[in-house]
Backbone as a ProteinNet text record, in pm:
[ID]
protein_1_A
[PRIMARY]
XXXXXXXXXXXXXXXXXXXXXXXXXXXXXXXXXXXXXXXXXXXXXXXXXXXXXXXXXXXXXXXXXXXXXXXXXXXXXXXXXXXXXXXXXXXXXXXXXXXXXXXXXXXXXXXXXXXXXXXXXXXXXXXXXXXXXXXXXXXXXXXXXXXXXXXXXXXXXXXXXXXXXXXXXXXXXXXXXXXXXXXXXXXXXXXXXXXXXXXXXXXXXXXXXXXXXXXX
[TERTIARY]
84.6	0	88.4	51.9	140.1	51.4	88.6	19.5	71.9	-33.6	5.9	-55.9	-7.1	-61.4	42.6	38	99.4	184.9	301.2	340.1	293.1	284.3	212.4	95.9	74.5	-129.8	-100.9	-32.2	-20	-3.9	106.9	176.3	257.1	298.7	425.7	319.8	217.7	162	89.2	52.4	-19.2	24.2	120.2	216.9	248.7	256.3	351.6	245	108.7	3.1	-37.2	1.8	-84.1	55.1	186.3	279.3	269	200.5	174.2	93.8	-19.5	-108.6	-48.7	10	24.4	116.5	246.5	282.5	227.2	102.1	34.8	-29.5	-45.4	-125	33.9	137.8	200	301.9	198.9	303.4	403.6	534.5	657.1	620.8	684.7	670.4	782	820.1	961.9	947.9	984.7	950.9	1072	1044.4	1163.4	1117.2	1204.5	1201.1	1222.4	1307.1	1328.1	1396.5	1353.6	1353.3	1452.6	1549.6	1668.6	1739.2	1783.3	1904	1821.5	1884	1845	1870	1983.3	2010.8	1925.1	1824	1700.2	1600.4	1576.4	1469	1553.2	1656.7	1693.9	1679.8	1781.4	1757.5	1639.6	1516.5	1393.3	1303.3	1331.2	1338.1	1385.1	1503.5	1635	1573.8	1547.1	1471.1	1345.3	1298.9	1112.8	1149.7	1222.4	1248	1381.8	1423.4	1558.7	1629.5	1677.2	1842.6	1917.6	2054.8	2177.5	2264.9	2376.3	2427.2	2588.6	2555.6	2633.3	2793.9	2889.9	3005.4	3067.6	3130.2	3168.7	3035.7	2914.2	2835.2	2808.9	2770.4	2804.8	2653.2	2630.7	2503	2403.5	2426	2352.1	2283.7	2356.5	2337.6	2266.4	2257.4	2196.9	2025.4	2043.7	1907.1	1814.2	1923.2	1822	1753.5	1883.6	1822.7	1668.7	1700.2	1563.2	1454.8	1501.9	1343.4	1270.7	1369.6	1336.9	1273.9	1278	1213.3	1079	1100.7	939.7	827.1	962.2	868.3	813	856.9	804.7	676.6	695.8	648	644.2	508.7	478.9	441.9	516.4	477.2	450.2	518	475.4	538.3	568.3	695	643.7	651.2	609.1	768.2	718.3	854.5	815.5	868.8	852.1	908.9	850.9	926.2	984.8	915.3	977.6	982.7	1096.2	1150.8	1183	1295.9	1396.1	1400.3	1380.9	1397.2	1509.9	1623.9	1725.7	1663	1791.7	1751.7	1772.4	1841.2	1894.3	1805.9	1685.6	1635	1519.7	1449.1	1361.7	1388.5	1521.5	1555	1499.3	1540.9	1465.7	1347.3	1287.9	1169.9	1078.8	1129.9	1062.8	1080.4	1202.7	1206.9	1123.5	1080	964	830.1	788.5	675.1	662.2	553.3	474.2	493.4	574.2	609.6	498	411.7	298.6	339.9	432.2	451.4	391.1	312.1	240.3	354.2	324.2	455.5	361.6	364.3	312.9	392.7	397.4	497.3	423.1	498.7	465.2	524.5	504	561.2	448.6	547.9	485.9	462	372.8	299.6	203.3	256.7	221.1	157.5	183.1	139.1	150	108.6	82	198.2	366	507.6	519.2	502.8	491	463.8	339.6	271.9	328.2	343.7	435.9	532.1	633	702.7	733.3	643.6	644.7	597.7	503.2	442.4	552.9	644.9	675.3	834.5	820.4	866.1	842.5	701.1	643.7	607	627.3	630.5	494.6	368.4	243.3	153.3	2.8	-104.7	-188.9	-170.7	-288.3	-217.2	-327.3	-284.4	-404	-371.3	-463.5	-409.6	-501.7	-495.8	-504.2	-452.3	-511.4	-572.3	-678.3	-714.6	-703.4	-716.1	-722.1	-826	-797.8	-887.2	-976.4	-1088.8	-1211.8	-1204.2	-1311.8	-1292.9	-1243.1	-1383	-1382.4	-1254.5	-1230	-1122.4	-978.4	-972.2	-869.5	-872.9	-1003.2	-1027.1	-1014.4	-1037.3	-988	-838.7	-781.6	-648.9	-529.4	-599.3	-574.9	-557.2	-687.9	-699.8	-612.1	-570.6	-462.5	-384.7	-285.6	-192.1	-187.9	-266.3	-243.8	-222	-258.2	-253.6	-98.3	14.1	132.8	205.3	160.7	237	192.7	312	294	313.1	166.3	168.9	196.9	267.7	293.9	204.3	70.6	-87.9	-156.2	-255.2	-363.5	-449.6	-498.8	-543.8	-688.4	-749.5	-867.9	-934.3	-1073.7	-1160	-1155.6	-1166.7	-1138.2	-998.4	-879.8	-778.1	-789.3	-834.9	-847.4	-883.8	-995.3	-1070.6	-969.8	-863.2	-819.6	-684.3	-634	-539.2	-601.2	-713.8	-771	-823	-820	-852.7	-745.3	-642.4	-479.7	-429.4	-425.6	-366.6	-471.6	-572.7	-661.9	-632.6	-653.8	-723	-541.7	-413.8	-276.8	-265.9	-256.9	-226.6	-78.9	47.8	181	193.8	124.2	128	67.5	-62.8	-110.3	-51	26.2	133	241.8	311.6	389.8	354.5	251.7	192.1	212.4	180.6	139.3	270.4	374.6	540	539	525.5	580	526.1	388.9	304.8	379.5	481.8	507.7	630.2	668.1	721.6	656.7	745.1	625	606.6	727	708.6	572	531.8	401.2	261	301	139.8	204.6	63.3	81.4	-81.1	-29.8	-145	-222.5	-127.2	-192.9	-297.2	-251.1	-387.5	-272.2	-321.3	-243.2	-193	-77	-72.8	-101.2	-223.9	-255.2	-133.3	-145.6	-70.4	46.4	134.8	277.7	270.4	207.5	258.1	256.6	115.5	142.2	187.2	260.7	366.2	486.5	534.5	662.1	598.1	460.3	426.7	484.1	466	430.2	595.5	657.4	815.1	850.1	858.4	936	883.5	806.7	763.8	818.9	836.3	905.9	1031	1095.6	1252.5	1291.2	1242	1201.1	1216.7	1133.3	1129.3	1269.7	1271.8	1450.2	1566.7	1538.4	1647.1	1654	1545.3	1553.1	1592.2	1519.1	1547.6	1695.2	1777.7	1894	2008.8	1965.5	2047.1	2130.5	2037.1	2105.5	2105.4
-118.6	0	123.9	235.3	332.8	474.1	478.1	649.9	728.2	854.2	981.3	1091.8	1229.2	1352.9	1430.5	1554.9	1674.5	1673.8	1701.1	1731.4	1797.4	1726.5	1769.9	1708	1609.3	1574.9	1436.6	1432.7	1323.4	1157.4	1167.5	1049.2	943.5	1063.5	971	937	1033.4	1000.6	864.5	799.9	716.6	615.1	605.8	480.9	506.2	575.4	502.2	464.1	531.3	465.4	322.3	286.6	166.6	48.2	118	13.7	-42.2	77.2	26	-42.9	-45.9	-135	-277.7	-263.1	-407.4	-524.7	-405.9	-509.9	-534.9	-480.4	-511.7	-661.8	-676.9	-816.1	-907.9	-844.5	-955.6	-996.6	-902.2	-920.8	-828.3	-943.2	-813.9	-716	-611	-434	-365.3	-379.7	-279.9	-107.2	0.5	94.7	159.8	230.9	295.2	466.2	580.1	705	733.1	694.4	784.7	615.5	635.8	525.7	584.3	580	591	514.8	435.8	314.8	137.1	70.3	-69.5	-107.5	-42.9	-27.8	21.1	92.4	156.1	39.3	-8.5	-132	-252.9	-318.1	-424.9	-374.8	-258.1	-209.3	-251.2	-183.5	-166.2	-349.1	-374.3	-540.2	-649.5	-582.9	-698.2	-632.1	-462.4	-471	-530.2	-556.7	-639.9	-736.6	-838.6	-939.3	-985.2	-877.3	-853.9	-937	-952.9	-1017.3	-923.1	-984	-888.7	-963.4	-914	-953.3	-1088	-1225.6	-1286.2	-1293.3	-1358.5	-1306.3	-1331.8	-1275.3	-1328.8	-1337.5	-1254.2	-1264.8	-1177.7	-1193.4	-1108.5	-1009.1	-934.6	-859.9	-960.9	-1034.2	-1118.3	-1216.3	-1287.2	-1367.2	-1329.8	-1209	-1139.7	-1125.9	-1059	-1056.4	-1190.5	-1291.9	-1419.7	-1483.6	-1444.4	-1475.9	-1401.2	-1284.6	-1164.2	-1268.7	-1281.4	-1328.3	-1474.3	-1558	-1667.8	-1642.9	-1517.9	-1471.1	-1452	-1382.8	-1295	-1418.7	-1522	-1649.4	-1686.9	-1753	-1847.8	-1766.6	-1587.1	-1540.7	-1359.8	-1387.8	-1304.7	-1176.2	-1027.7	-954.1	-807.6	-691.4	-529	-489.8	-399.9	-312.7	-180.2	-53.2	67.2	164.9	168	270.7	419.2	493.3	664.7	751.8	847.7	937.7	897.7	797.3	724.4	844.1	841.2	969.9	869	880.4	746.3	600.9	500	314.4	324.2	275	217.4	90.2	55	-57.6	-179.4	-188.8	-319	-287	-214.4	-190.8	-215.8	-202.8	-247.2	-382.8	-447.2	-627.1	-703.7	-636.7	-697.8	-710.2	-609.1	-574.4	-694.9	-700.9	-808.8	-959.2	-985	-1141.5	-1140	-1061.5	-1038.4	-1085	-1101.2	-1084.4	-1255.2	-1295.7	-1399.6	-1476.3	-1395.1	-1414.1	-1416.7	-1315.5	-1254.4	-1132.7	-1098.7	-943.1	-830.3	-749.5	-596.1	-535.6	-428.7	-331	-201	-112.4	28.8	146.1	186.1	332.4	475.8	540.3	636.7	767.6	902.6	964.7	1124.9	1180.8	1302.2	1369	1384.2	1455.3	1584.1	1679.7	1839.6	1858.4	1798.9	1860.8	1741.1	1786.2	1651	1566.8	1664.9	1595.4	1519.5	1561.4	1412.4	1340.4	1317.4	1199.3	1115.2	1197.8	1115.2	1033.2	1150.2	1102.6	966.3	977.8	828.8	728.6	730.7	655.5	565.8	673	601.9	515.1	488.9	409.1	296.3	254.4	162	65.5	114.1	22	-24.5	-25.4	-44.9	9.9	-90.5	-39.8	1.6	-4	55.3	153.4	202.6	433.7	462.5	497.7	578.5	696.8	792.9	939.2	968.4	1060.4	1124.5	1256.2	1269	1430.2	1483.4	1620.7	1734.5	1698.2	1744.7	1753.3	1832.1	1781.9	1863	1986.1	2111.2	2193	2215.8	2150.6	2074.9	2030.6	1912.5	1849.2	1905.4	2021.2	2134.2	2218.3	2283.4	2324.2	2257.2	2095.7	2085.8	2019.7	2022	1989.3	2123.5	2241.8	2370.2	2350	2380.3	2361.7	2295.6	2137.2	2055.3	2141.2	2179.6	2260.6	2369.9	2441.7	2539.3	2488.4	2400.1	2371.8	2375.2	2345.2	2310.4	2460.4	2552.3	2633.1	2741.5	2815.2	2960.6	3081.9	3142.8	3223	3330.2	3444.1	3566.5	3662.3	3641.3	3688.3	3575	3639.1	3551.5	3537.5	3396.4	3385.9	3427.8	3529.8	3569.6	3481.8	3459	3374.9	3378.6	3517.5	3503.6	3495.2	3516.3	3463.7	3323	3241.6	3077.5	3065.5	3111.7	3082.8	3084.4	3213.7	3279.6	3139	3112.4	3002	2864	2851.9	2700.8	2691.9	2823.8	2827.2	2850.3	2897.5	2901.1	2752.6	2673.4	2563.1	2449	2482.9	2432.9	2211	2226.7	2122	2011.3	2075.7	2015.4	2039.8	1927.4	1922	1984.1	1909.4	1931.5	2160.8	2210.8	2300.3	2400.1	2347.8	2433.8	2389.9	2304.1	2274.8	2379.5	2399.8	2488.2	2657	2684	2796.3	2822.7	2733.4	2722.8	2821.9	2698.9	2707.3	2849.4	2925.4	3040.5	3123.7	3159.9	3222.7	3251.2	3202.5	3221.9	3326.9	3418.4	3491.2	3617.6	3727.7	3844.3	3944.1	3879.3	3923.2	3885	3772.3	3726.2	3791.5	3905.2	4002.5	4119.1	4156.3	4327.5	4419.6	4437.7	4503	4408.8	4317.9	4141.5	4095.1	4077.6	4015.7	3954.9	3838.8	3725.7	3764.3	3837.9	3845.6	3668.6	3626.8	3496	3475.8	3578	3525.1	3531.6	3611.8	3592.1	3466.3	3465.6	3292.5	3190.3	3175.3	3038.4	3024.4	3118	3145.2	3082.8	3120.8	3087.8	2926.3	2903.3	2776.1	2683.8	2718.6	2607.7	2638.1	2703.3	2740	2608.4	2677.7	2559.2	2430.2	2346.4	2222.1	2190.8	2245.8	2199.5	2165.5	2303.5	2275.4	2121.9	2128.8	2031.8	1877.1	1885.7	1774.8	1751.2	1838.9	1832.7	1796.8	1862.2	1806.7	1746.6	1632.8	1484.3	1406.3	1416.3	1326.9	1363.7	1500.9	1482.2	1525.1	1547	1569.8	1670	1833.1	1953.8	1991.6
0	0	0	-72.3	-69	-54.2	60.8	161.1	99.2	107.5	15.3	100.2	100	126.3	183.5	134.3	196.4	290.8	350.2	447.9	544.7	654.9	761.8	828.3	728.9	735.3	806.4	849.6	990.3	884.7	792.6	793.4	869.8	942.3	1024.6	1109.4	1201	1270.3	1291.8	1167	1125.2	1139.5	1098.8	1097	1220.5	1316.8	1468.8	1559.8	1518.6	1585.4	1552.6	1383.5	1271.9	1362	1393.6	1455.3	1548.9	1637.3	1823.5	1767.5	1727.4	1704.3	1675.6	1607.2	1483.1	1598.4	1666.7	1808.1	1941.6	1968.2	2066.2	2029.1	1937.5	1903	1851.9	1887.2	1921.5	1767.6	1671.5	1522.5	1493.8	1495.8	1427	1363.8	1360	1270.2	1308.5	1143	1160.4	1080.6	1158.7	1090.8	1074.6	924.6	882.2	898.7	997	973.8	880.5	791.9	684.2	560.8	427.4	342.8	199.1	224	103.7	75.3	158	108.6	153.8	93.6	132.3	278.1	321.8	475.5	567	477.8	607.6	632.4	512.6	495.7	601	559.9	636.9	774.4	834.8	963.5	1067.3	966.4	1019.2	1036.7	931.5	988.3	1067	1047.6	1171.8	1317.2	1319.2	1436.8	1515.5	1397.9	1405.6	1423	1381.4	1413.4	1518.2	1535	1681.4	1655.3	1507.5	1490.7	1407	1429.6	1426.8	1330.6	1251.7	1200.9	1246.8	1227.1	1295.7	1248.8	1281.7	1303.8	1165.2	1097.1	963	885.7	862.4	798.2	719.9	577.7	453.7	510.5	411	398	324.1	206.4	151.5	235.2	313.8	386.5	459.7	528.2	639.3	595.6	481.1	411.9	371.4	378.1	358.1	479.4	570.7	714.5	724.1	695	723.7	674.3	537	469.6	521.3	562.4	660.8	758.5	797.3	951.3	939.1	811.8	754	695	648.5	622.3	718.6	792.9	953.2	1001.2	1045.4	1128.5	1033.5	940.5	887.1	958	910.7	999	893.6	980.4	858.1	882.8	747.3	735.2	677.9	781.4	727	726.2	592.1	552.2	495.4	606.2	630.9	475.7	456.7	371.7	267.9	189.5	58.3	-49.9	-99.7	-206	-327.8	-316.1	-401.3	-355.6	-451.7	-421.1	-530.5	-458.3	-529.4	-579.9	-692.8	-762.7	-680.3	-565.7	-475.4	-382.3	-351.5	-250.5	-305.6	-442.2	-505.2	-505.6	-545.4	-590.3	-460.2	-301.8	-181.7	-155.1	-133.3	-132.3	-227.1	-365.4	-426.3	-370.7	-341.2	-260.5	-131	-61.3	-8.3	10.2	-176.2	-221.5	-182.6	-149.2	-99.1	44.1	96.1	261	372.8	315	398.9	463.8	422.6	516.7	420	486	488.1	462.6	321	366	329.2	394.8	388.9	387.6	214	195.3	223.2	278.8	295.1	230.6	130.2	69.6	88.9	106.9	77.1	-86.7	-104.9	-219.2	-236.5	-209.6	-251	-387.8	-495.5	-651.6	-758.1	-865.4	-942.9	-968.9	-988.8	-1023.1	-927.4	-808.2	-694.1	-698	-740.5	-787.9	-871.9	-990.1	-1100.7	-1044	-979.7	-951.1	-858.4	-744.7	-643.5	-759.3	-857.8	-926	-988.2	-1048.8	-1140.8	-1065.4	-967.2	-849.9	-864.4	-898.2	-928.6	-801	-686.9	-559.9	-528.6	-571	-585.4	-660.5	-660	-790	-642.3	-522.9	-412.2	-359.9	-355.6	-298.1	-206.8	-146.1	-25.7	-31.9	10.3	2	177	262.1	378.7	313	360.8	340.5	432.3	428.8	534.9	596.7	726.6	855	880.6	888.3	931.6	995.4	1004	1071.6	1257.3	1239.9	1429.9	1454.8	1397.5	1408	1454.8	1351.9	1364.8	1479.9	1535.8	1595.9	1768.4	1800.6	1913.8	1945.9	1791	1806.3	1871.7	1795.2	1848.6	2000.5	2056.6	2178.8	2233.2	2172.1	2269.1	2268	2191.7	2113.5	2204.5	2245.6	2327.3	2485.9	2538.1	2648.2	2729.9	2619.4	2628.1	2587.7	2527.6	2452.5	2471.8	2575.3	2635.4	2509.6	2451.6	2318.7	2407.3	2332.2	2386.4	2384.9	2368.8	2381.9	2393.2	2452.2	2463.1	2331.7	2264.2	2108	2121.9	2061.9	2073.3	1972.2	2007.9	1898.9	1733.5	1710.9	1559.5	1480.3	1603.9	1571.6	1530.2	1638.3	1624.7	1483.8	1487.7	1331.6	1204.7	1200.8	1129.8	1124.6	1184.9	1212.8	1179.1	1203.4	1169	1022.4	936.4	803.5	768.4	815.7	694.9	712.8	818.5	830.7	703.7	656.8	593.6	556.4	735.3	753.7	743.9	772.3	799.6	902.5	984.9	1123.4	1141	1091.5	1096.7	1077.2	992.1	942	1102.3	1173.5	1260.9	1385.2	1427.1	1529	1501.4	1371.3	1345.5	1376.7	1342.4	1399.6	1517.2	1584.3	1738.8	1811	1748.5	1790.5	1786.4	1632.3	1622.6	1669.3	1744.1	1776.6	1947.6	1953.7	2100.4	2101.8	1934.9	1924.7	1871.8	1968.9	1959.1	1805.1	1697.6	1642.4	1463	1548.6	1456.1	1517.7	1619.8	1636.5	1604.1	1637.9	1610	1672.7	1741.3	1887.9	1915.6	1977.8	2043	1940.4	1811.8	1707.8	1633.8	1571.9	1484.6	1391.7	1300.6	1184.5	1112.5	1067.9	1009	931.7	768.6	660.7	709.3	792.6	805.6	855.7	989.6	1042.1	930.3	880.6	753.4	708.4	618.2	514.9	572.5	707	747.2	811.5	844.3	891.7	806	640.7	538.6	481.9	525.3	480	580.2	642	789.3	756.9	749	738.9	666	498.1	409.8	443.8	464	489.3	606.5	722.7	800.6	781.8	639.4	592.3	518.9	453.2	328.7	392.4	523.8	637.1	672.1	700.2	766	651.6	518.1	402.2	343.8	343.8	265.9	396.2	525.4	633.6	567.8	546.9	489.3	615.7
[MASK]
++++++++++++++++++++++++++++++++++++++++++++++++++++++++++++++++++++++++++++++++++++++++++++++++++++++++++++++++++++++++++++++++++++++++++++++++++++++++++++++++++++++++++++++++++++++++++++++++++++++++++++++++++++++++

């Protein structure tokens, strides 16, 4: 299966909740933060299945062990922030195929070249979409959001409003707000400048992301 939506709209989130889940009932799940090399994938498996590489043991070898594991004691593999599949990371992934293991990609996608682009990856024909979050929804996530986070005014009501319609329905995006709202230079006679915060909301997330995936 291969997850899609925006940065921010609670991918990762998804997967670390879809993981607790999956090992409470007791089935291996290995998750990958971040998915670029074949080394993230094995990693995230040798951890699900808690073996290590034995003494004098090639990488090949290591990986067959993996798939023996995944045979016996079928489990899931959610892999974070899929950008690029190398070609040896695609070749695994396929010896994989009839094991019984779940694998769930996850990629951020902003605009249609994204799309293309993960597509033509080719890592699955099933796509799920997250959409944006309901109004409400937004609205008592806010609320959590504030509980923790000393703003340098107090948020008047149509501020809220004004913040729960720029974040339009991205969780990751109105957490970011939140953050910056605790600097005095996003008001101006204790009232929200909205568009400055979002602007720098939906700046920051991006970059955020570029930094975890190319460690700029």
């Amino acid at each position: 299966m291969l997850l899609l939506g925006g940065t921010g709209i609670g991918k990762t989130a998804l997967l670390a909740e879809l993981g607790r889940r999956i090992t409470s009932r007791d089935v291996p799940c290995g998750i990958a933060a971040q998915t670029r090399t074949l080394g993230d994938v094995t990693t995230a498996l040798a951890n699900a299945y808690q073996l290590t590489p034995q003494e004098g043991e090639n990488r090949r070898r290591f990986r067959s062990r993996l798939r023996l594991a995944v045979e016996t004691r079928p489990g899931a593999l959610l892999l974070d922030h899929v950008a690029e599949i190398g070609t040896a990371t695609k070749g695994f992934l396929r010896t994989l195929r009839g094991t019984g293991l779940g694998v769930l990609f996850a990629a951020d996608v902003e605009n249609m070249r994204d799309h293309h682009a993960i597509r033509s990856l080719r890592l699955t024909h099933l796509e799920a979409w997250i959409p944006p979050l309901e109004s409400r929804v937004m609205a008592a996530l806010l609320n959590e959001l504030l509980v923790d986070s000393p703003l340098a005014h107090p948020l008047q009501d149509c501020d809220r409003r004004s913040l729960i319609r720029g974040a339009r329905g991205n969780p990751g995006r109105l957490a970011v707000a939140v953050e910056l709202l605790r600097a005095e230079r996003y008001w101006r006679d204790r009232r929200v400048l909205p568009r400055a915060v979002m602007v720098q909301a939906m700046e920051k997330t991006v970059v955020d992301r570029l930094g975890s995936r190319h460690d700029v």
